[in-house]
C-alpha positions in Angstrom: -7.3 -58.0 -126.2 -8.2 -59.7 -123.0 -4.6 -61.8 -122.8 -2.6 -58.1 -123.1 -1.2 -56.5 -120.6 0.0 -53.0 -120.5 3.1 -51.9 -119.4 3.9 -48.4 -118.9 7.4 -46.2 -118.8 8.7 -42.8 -117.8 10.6 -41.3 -119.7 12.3 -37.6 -119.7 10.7 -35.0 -121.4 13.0 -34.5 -123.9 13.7 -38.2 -124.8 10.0 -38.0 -125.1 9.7 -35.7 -127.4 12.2 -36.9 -130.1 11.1 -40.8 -129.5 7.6 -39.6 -130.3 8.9 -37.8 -133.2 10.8 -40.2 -134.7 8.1 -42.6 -134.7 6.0 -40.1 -136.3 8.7 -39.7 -139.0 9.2 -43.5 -139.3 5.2 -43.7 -140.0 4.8 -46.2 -136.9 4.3 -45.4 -133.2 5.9 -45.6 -130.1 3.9 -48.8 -128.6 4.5 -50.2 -131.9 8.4 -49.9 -131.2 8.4 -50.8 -128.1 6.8 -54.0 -128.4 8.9 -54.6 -131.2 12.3 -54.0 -129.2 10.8 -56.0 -126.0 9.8 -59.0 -128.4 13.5 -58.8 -129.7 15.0 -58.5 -126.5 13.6 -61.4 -124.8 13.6 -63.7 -127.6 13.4 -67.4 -127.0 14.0 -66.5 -123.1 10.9 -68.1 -120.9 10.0 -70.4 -123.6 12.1 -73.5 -121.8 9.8 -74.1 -118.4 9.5 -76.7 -115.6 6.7 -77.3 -113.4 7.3 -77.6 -109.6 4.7 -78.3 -107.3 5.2 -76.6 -104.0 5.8 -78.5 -100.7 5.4 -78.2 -97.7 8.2 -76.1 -95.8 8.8 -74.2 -99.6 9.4 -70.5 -100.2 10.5 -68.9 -103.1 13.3 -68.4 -102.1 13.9 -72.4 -101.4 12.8 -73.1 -104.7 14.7 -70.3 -106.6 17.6 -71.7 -104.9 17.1 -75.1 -106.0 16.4 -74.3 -110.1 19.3 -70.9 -110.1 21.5 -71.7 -107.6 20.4 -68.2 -106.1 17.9 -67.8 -103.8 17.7 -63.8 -104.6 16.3 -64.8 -107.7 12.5 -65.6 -106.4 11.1 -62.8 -108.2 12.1 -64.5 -111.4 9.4 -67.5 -110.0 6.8 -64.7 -109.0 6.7 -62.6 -112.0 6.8 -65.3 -114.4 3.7 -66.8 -112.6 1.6 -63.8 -111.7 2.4 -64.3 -108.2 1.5 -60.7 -106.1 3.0 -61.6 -102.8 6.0 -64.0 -102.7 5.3 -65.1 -98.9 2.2 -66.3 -100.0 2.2 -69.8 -101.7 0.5 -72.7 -101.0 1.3 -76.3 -100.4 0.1 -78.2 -103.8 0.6 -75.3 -106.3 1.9 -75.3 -109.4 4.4 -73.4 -110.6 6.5 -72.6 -113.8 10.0 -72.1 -113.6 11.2 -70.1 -116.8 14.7 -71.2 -118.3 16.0 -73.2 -115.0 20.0 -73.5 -114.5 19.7 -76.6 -112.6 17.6 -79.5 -112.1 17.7 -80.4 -108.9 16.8 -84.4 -108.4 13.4 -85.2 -106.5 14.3 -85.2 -102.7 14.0 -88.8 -101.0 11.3 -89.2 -98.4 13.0 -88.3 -95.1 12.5 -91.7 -93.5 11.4 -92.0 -89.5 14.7 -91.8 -87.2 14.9 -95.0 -84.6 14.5 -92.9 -82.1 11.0 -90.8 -83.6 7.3 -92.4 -83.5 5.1 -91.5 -86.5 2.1 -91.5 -83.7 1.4 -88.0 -82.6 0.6 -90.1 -78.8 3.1 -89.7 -75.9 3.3 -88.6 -72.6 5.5 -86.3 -70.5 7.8 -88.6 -68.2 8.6 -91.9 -68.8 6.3 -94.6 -67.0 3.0 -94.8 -69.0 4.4 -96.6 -71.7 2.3 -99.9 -71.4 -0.7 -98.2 -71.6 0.7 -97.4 -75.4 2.2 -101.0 -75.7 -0.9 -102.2 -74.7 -2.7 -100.7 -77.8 0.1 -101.4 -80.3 1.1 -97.7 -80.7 4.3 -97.0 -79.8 4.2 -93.2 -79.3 6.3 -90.0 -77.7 8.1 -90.4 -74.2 9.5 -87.0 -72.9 12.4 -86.9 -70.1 13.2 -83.7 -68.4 17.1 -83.8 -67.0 19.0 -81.4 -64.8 22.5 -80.9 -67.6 24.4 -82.0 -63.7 22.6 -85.4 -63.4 23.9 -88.7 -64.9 22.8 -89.2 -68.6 20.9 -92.0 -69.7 20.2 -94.7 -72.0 17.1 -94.2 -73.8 17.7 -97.6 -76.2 15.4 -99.7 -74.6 12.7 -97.6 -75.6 13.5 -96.5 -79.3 14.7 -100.2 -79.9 10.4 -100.6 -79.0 9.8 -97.7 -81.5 8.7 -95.3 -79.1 9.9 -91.8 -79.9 12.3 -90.1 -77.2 12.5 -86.3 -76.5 14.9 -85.0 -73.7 14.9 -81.7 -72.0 17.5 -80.2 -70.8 17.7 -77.9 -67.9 20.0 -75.7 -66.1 17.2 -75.9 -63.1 13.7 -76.1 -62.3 11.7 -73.2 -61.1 12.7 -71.1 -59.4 16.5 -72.2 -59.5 16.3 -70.3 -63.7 15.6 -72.6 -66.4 19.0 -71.0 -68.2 21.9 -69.9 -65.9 23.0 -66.0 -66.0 24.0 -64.7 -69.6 27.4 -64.6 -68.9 27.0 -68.6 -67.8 25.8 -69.4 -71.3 29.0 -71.3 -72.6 29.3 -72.8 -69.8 25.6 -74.3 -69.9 26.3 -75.5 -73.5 29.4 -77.5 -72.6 27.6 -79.5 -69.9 24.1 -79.6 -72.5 26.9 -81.2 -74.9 28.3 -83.7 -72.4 24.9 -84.9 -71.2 24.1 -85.5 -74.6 27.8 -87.2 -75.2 27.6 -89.6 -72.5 23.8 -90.3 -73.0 22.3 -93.1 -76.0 19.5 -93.6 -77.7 18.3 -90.3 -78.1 18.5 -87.3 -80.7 15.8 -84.5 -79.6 17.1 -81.9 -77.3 14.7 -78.8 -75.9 16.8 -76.3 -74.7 15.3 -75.0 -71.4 11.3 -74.5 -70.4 8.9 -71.0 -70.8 11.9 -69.0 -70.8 8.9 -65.7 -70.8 7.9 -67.0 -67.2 9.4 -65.2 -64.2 9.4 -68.1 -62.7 11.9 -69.6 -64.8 14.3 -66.8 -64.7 18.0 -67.2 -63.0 18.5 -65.5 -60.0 14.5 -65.9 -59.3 13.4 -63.8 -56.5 16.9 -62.1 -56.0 18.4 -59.2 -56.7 20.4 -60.7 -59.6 17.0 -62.1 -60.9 17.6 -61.8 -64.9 14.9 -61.5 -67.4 14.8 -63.6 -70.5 15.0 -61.3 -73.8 14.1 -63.4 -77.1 17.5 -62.5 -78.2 19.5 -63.9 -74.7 17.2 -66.8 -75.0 18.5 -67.0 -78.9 22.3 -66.9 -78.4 21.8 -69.6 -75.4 20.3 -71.9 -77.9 22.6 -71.5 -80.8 26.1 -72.3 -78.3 23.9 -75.5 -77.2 23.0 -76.7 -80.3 26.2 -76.0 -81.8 27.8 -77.8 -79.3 25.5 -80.9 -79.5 25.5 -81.1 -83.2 30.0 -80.6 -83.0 29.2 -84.1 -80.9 30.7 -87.4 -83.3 27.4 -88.9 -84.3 24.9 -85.7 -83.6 25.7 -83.7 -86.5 22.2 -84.3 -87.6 20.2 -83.9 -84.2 17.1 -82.1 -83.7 17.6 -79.1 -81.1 14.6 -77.8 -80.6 13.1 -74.6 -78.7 11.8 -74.1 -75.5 7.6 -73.6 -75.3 6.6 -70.2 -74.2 4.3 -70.0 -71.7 0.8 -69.1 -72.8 -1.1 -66.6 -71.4 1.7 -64.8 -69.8 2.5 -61.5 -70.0 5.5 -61.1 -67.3 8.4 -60.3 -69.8 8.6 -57.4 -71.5 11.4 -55.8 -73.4 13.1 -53.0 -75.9 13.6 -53.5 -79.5 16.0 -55.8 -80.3 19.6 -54.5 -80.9 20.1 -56.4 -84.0 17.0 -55.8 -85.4 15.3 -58.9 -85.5 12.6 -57.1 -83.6 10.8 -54.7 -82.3 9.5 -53.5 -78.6 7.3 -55.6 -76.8 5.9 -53.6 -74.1 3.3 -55.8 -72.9 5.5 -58.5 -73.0 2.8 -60.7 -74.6 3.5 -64.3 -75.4 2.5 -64.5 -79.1 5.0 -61.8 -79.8 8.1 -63.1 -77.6 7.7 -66.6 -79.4 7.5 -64.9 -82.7 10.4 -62.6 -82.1 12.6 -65.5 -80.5 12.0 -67.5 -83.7 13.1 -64.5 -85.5 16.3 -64.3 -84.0 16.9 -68.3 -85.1 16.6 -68.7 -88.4 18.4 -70.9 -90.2 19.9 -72.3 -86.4 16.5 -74.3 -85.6 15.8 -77.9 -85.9 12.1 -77.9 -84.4 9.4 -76.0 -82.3 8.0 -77.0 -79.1 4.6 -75.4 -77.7 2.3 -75.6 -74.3 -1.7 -75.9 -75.0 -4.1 -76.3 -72.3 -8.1 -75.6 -71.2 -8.9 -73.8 -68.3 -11.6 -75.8 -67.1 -13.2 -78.5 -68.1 -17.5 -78.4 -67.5 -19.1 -81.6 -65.2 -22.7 -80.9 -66.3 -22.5 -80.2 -69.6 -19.7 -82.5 -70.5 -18.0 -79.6 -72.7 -14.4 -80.4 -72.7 -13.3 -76.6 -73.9 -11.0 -78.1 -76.6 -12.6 -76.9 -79.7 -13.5 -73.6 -77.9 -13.2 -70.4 -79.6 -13.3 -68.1 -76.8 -11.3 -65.7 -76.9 -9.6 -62.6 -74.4 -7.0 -60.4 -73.7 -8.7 -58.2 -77.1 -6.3 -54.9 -75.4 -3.0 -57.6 -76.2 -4.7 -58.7 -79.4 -6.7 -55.9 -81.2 -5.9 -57.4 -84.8 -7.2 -61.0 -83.6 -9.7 -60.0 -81.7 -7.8 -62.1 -78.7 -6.2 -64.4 -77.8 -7.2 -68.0 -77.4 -8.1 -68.7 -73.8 -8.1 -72.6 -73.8 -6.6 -75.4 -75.9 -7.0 -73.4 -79.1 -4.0 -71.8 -78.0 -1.5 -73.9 -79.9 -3.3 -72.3 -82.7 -2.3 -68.6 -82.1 1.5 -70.1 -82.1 1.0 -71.7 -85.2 0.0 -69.4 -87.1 2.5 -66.9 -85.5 5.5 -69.3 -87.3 7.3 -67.2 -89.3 7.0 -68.7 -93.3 10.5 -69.7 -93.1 10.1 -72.5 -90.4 6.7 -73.4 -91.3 9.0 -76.9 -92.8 9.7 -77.3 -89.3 8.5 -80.2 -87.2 6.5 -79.1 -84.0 6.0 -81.0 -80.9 3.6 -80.4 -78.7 5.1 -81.2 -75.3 2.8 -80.5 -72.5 -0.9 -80.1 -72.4 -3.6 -80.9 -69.8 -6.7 -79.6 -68.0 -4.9 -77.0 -65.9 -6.3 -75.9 -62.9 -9.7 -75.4 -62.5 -10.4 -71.8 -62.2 -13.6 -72.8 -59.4 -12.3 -75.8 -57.4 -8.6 -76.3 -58.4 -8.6 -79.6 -59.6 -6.1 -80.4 -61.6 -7.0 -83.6 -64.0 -10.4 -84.7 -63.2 -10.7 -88.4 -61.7 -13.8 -89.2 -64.4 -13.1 -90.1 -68.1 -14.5 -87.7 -69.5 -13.3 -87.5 -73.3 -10.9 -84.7 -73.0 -7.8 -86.6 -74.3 -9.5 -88.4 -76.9 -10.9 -84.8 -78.1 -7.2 -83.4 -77.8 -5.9 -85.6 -80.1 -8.9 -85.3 -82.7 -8.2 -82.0 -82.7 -4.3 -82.2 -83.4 -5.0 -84.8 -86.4 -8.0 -82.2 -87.7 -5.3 -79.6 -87.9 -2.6 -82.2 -89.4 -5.2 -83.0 -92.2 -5.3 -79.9 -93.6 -2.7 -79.8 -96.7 -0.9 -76.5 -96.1 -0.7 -76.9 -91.9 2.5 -77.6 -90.6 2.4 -80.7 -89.1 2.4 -81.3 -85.4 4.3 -84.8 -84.5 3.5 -85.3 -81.5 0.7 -83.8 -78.2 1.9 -85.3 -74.7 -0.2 -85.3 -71.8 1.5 -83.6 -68.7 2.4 -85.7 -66.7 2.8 -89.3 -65.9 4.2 -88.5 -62.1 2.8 -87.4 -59.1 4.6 -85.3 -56.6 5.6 -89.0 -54.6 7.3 -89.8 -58.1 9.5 -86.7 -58.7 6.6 -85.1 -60.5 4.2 -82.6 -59.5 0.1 -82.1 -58.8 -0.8 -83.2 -62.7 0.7 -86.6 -62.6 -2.5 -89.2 -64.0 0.1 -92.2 -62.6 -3.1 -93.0 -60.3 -5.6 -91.5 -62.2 -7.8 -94.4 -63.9 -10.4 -92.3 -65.6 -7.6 -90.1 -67.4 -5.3 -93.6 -68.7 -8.9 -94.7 -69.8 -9.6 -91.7 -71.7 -5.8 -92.2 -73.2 -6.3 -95.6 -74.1 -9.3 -95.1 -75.7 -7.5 -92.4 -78.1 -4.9 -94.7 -78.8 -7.0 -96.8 -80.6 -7.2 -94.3 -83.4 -4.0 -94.5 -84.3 -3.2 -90.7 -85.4 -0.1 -90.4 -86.9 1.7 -87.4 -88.3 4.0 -89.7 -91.2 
């Protein structure tokens, strides 16, 4: 019949023999038998079901460990409900969970912190934070520290409803964005005490494009250090252990550095715990992925870089929903890598399914450098930010994406201001562009 399934044993030759001959003396047959024992075995078992619909962030695991107590048990979930590959589930399914041991109550809405925007709006630096007041839409301010400067008192902001995410730093380039490996607890301590003696704030990136050369201690020395995934890893687990041992932080969102896209300058052997393997093009989709690795279950949140390379005067093409594609040698599988704002794209999809509940912040992105004339952000408006953020709330629509909470424009200050040749401070046609986004209101909640 259509609804049967067969189910097939081995057995040794001579059990064989005698089961097939007893059956034979019994006037019956083995299927016969077997069904019979199976039916008698399972009885009532499977008959007493739940449904769950899967959410986002779920894995079988997750949800086995929420019904049994025991996450091991997530066959149990995928047999019972014909599922072939267990990674593989989708936001909005439904599922039957046979003979549950628990019930777990529904979870409540995790509601918006004071110090989080639902807007997925903001801007790297504070400063432009009229243009958002101006529009009603009190979005994402980012502030980049040095862990030796004074802290600060972010209130005045959140008490707005703007969001607030603070990096923290050993240095800027070239002084190493984290100090030499054997510096690492001492980094955390003064991560922990900036946060201590700081208010109003509860986001903490650990460090910046820890795969750039640039950003490695010792830079340009002969004690010049490389990054591994896994040094990078046991730097952010002493700082976010000791933020979150801080009276008041227990619940803070450390999150991880960006990886530089398009960079290819840190190579390295398999990791010595296994987490992962060579990379010996020291590609960027593979170091983020294998830093990740090495984290999970220690994360709070993901942050990512996405720019264009160009942006085109005459045709007006703003490159953000551009598909090209290169580096096909780094890439075989994928046929490339994205080579403009697409890129936050190959990093998403490169989440492992275990974080894909995280929350992602998007923490820099701009035109870049213009591969012809070097211009940085272009002085016209010419819809590039109000694309940007159609594109991040096109991705956010979709009902299995992980959501992205929040695309900042790099930066609000110039070089006079403490910034560097990307500050739009003075730049009309860019705040115009911005302004003009704002007034669609995106939001990720």
């Amino acid at each position: 019949m259509a609804d049967e399934k067969t189910v097939s044993i081995t057995l040794s030759e001579d059990l064989h023999r005698r089961f097939k001959a007893r059956t034979a003396d019994l006037n019956t047959n083995m299927s016969e038998v077997l069904r019979d024992k199976i039916t008698e075995w399972v009885g009532d078992w499977g008959l007493n079901t739940v449904e769950y619909s899967v959410r986002q962030g779920d894995t079988l695991g997750k949800i086995a460990r929420r019904f049994y107590g025991d996450a091991s048990k997530f066959r149990v979930i995928a047999y019972f409900n014909d599922v072939v590959d267990p990674n593989l589930i989708e936001v909005g399914q439904v599922l039957l969970i046979p003979e549950p041991t628990q019930i777990p109550a529904e979870p409540a809405s995790s509601p918006i912190r004071d110090d989080e925007s639902p807007y997925i709006y903001g801007i790297h630096d504070p400063g432009g934070e009229d243009l958002m007041r101006q529009a009603g839409v009190t979005g994402w301010v980012l502030y980049t520290t040095l862990v030796n400067e004074p802290p600060q008192d972010f209130r005045a902001l959140t008490d707005e409803g703007f969001g607030v995410i603070v990096r923290l730093n050993r240095g800027y380039n070239p002084s190493g964005t984290l100090p030499h490996e054997e510096l690492y607890p001492e980094f955390a301590d003064l991560c922990a005490e900036w946060v201590r003696r700081s208010r109003g704030a509860s986001h903490w990136i650990i460090a910046n494009e820890p795969n750039l050369r640039g950003e490695r201690p010792g830079f340009g020395t002969p004690d010049e250090q490389p990054i591994t995934p896994r040094m990078y890893a046991n730097a952010f687990r002493q700082c976010r252990g000791a933020i979150r041992s801080i009276a008041g932080h227990a619940d803070d969102q450390v999150i991880t550095a960006a990886v530089a896209p398009w960079n290819a300058e840190t190579s390295y052997n398999a990791d010595p715990q296994g987490a992962y393997g060579a990379n010996p093009t020291g590609n960027w989709i593979d170091y983020f992925r294998d830093l990740l690795l090495t984290l999970e279950g220690d994360i709070d949140g993901i942050a990512l870089h996405t720019y264009t390379h160009r942006v085109d005067l005459n045709t007006g093409d703003t490159f953000i929903t551009s598909e090209e594609k290169r580096w096909l040698d780094l890439f075989p599988e994928t046929g490339g890598a994205h080579y403009h704002f697409r890129a936050y794209q190959d990093f998403m999809n490169a989440v492992p399914g275990a974080m894909r509940h995280l929350p992602v912040y998007i923490t820099e992105t701009n035109q870049d450098s213009d591969p012809n004339t070097g211009a940085t952000w272009f002085a016209q408006n010419l819809g590039w930010v109000q694309d940007a953020y159609a594109e991040i709330n096109r991705w956010n629509q979709g009902p299995t994406q992980q959501k992205i909470r929040a695309l900042l424009l790099y930066r609000w200050r110039r070089e006079a201001e403490g910034g560097d040749k990307w500050g739009i401070s003075h730049n009309d046609g860019v705040k115009q562009d911005f302004s003009q986004a704002l007034h669609h209101e995106y939001k990720w909640a």
